[in-house]
VOBA-1610 file (N, C-alpha, C; in pm, whole numbers, padded with zeros to 5 digits, always signed):
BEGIN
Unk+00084-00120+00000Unk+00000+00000+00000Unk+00088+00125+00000Unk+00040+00232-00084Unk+00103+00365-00077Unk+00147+00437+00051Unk+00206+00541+00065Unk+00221+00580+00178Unk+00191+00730+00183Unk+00074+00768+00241Unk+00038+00893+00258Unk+00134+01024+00288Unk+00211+01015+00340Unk+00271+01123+00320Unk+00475+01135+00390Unk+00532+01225+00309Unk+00700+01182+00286Unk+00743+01264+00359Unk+00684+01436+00402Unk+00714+01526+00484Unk+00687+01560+00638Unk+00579+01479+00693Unk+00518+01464+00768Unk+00433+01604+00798Unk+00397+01739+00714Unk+00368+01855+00678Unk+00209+01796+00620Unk+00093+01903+00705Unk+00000+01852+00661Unk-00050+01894+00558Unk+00016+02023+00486Unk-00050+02074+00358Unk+00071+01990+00237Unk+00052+01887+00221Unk+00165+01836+00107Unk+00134+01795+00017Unk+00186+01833-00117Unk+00123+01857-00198Unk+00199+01713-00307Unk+00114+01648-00352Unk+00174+01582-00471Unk+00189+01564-00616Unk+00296+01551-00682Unk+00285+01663-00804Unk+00305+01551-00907Unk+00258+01553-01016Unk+00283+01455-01163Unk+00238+01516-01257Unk+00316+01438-01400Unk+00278+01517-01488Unk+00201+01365-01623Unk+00179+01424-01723Unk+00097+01279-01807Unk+00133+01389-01963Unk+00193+01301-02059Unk+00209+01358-02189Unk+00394+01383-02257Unk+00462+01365-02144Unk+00606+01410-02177Unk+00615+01350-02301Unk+00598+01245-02356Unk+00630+01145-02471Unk+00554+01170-02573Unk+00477+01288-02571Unk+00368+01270-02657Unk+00429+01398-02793Unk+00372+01314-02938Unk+00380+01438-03019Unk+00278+01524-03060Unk+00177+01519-02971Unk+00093+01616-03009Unk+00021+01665-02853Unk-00030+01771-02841Unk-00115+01835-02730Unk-00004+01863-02617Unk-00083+01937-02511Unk-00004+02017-02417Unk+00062+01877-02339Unk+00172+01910-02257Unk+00184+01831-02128Unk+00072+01864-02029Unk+00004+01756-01938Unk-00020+01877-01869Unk+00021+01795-01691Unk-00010+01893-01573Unk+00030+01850-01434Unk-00078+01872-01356Unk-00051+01793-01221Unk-00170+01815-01163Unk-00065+01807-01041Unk-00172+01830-00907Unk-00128+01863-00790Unk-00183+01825-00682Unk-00174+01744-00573Unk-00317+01738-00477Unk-00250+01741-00367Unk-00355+01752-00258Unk-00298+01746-00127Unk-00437+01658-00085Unk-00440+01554-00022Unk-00512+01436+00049Unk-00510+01537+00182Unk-00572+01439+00276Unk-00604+01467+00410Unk-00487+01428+00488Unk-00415+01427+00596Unk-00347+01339+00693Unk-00393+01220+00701Unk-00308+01117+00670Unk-00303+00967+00688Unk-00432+00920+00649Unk-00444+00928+00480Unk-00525+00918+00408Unk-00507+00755+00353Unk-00598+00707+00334Unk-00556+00551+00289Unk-00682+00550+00153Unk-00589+00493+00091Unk-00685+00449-00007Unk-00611+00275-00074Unk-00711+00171-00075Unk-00640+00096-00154Unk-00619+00027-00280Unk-00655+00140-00357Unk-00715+00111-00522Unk-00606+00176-00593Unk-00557+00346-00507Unk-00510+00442-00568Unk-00326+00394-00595Unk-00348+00410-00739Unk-00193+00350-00715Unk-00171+00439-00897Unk-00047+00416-00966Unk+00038+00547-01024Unk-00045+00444-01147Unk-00091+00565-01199Unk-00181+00591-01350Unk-00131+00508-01461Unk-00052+00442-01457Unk+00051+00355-01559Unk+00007+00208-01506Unk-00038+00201-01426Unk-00085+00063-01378Unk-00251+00026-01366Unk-00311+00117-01426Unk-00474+00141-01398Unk-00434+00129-01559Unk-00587+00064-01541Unk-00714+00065-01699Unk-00760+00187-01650Unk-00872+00228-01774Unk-00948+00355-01769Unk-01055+00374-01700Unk-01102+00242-01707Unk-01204+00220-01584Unk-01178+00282-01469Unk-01085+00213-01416Unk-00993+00253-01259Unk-00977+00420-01265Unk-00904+00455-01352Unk-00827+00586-01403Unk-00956+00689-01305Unk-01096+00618-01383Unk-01223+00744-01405Unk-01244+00704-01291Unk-01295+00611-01194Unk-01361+00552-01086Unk-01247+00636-00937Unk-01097+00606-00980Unk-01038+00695-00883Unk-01025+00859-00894Unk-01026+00897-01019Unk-01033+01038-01032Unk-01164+01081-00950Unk-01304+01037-00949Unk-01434+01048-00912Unk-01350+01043-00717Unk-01348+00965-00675Unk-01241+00946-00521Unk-01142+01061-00511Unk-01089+01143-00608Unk-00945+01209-00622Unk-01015+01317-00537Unk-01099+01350-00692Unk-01222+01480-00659Unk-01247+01521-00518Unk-01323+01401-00489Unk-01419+01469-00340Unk-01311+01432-00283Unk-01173+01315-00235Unk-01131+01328-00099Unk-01041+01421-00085Unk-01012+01491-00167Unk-00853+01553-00167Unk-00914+01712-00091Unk-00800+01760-00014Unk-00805+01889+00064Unk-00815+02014-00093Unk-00711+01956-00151Unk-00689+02085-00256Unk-00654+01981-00383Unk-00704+02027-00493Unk-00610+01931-00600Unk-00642+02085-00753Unk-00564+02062-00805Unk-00536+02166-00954Unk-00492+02074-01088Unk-00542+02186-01161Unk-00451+02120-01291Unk-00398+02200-01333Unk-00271+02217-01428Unk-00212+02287-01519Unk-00117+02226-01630Unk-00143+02294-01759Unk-00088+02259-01877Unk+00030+02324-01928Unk+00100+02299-02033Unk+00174+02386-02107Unk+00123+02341-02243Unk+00128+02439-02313Unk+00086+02405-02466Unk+00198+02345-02592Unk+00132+02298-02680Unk+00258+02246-02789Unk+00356+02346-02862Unk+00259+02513-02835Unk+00360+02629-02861Unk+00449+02635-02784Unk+00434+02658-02633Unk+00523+02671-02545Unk+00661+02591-02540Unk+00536+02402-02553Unk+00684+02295-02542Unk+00778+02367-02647Unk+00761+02421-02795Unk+00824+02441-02894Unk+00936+02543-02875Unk+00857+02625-02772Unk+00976+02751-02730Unk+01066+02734-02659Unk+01033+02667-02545Unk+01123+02602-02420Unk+01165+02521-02369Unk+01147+02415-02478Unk+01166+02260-02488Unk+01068+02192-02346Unk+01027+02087-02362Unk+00994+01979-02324Unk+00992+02016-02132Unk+01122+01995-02142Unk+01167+01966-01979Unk+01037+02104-01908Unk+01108+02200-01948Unk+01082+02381-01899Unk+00951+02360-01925Unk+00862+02316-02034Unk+00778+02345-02006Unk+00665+02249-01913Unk+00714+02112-01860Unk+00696+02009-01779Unk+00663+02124-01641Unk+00826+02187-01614Unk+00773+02243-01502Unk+00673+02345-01521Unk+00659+02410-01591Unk+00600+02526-01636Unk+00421+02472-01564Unk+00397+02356-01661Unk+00271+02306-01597Unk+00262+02307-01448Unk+00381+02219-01401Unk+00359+02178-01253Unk+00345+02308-01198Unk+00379+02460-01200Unk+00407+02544-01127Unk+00235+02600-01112Unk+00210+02555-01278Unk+00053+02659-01299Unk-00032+02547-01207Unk-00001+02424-01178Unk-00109+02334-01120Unk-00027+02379-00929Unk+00040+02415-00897Unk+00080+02475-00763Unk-00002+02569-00771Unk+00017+02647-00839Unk-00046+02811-00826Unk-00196+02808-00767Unk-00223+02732-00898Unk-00427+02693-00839Unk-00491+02643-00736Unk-00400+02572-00675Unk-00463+02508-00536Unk-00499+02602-00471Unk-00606+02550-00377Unk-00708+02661-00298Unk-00594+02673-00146Unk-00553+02551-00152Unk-00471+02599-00021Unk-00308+02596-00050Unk-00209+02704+00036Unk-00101+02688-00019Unk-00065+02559+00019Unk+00042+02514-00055Unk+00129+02371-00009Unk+00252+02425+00040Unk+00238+02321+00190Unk+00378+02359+00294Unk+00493+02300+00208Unk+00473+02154+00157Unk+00587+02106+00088Unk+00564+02046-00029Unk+00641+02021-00161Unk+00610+01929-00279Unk+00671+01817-00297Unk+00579+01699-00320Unk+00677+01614-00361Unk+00642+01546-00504Unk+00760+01503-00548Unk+00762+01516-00721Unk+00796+01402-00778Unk+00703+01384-00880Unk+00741+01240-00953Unk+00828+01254-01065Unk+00962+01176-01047Unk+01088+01171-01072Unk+01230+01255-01003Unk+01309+01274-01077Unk+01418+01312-01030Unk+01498+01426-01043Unk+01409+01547-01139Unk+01448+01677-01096Unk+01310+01782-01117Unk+01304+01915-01062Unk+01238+01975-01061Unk+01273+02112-01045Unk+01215+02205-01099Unk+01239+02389-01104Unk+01165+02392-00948Unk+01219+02427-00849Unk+01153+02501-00727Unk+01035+02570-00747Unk+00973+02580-00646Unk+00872+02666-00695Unk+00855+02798-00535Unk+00916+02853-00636Unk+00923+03026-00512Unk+01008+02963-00375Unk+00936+02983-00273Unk+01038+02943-00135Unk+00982+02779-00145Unk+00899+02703-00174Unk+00831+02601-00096Unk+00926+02499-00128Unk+00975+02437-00011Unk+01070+02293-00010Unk+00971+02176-00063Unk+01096+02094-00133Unk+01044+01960-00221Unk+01158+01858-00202Unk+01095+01740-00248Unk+01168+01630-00282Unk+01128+01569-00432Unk+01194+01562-00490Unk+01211+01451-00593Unk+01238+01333-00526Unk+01117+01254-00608Unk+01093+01118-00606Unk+01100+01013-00671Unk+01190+00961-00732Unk+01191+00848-00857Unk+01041+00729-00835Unk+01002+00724-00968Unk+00884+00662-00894Unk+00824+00670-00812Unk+00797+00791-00789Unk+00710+00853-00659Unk+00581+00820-00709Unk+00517+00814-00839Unk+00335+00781-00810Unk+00346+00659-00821Unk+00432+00551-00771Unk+00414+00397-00714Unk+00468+00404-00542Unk+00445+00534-00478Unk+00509+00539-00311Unk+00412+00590-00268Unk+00369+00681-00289Unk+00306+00814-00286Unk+00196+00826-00259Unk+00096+00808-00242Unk-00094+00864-00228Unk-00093+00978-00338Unk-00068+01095-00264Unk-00089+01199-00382Unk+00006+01215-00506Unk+00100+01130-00485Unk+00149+01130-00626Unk+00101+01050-00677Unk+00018+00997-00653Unk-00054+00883-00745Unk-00165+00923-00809Unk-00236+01021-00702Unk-00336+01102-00705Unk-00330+01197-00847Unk-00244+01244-00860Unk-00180+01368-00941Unk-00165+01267-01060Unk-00123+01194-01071Unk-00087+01092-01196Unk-00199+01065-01260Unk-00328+01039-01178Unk-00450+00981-01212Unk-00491+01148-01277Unk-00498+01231-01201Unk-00555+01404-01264Unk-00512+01373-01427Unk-00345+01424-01370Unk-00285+01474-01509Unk-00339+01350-01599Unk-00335+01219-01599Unk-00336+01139-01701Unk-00516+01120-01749Unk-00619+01168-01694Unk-00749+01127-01725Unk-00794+01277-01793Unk-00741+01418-01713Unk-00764+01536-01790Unk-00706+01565-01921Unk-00579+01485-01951Unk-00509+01486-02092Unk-00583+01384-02174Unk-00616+01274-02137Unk-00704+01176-02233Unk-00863+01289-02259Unk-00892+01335-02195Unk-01031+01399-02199Unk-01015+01511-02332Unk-00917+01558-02282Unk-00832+01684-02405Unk-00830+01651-02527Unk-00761+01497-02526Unk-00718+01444-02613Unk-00812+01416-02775Unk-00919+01330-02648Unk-01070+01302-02715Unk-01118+01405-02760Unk-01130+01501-02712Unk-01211+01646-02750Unk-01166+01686-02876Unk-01004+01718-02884Unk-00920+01732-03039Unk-00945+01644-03142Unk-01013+01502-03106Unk-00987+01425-03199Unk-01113+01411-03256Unk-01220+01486-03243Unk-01315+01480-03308Unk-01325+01622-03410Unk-01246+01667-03411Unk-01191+01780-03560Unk-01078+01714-03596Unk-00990+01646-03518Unk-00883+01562-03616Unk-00897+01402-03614Unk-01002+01379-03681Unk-00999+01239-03634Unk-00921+01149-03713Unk-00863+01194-03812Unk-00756+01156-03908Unk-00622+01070-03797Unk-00579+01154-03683Unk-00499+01106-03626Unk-00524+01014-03487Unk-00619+00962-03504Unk-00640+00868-03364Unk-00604+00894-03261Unk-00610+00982-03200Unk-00590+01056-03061Unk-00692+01016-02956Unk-00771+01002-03009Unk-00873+00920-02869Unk-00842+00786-02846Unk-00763+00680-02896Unk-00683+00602-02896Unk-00579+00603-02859Unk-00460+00695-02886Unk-00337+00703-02873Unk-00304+00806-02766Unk-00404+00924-02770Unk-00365+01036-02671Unk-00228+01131-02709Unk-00201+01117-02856Unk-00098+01160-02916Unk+00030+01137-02920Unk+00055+00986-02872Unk+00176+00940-02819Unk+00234+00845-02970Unk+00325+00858-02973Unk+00413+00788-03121Unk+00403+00706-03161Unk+00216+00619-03183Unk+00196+00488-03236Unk+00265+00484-03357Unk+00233+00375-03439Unk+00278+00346-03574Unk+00144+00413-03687Unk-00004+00427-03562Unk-00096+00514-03628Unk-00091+00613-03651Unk-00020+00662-03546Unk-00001+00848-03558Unk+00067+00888-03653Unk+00172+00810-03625Unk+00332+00854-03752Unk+00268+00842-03911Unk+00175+00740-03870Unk+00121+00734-04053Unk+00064+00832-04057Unk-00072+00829-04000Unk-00150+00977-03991Unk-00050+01163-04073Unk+00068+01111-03966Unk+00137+01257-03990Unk+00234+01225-04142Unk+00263+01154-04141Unk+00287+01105-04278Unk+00221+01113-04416Unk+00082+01093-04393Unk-00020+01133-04488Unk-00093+01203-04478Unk-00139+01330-04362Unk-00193+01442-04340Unk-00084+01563-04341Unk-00014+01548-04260Unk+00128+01635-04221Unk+00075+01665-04056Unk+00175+01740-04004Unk+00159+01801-03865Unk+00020+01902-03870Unk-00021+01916-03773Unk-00126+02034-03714Unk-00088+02117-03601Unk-00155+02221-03610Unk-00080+02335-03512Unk-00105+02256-03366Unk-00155+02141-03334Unk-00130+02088-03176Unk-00032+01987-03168Unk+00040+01972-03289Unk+00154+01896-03284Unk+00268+01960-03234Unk+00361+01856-03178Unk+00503+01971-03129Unk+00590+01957-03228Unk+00651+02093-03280Unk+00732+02113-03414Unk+00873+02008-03388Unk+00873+02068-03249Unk+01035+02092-03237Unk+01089+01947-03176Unk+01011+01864-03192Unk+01005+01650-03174Unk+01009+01644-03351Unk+01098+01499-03328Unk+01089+01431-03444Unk+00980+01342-03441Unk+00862+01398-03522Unk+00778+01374-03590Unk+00735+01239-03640Unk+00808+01253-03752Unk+00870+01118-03847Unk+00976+01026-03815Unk+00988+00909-03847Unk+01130+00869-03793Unk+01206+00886-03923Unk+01311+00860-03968Unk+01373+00813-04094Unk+01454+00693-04125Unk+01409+00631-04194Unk+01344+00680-04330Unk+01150+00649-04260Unk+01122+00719-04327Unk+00970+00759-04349Unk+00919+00595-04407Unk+00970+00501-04451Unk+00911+00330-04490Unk+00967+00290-04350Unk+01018+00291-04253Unk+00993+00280-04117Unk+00850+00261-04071Unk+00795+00363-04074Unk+00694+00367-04025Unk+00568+00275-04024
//
């Protein structure tokens, strides 16, 4: 079972993000803070859930969490500031939103941009330790599929309600025989080469 909390700080906030790999649509992050010695035993890191689970714990995320946010960066942004920068960029806008401040952050993986004074830890595999990083995994990863779906009914050429914009062998064709769209990220290789790869 997860472990509710790494700081022993009762406003703690847990942070993930869902999309880094993806060539199309924003990254985006989420943020939560649970209650003190919160148990749940379903909630576990978004990579290990079906969608079923995904929606059934997000519905649990919702009502139990003290504070929870989302925030994105867009495929313009990733393009300006690469990938990483704009990873944090999200996490900072999903800090910002919470209704209550967070005393401390803790973060899934192994580096992170600070955010103003508030102390953190990086966590390798933190939304398989974590409660609210698991929590945050489930946000970011069910609000980006939702996104995802929404785009893909003006682009349905590229199977995004399927793929979620991540580098199938559908997509690459798709972009292969449509070309890129302005929610694609320029500044990722796209295509592989040679292009009969694909």
């Amino acid at each position: 079972m997860l472990l509710s909390t790494f700081s022993g700080t009762v406003l703690e906030a847990g942070i993930d993000e869902a999309g880094r790999g993806c060539l199309a649509g924003p990254v985006v992050a989420a943020a939560v803070i649970l209650p003190p010695g919160y148990k749940h035993q379903l909630l576990n890191d978004s990579k290990q859930l079906n969608k079923k689970q995904r929606e059934l714990l997000r519905k649990d995320v919702l009502q139990d969490a003290v504070a929870w946010a989302v925030g994105e960066a867009s495929p313009t942004e990733i393009d300006e500031i690469n990938i990483l920068q704009a990873t944090y960029l999200a996490m900072h806008r999903a800090i910002a939103a919470l209704t209550h401040t967070a005393e401390y952050l803790i973060v899934d993986g192994n580096r992170f941009k600070p955010y103003g004074a508030v102390p953190h830890s990086c966590i390798v595999k933190g939304d398989g330790k974590y409660l609210s990083i698991a929590a945050a995994s489930v946000l970011a990863k069910t609000n980006r599929d939702d996104l995802m779906e929404q785009l893909a009914v003006e682009f349905s050429e590229y199977g995004w309600e399927r793929n979620a914009g991540y580098p199938t062998a559908e997509h690459r064709r798709a972009i292969a025989t449509y070309g890129p769209t302005h929610h694609h990220r320029h500044s990722f290789t796209l295509l592989p080469e040679p292009l009969s790869a694909v």
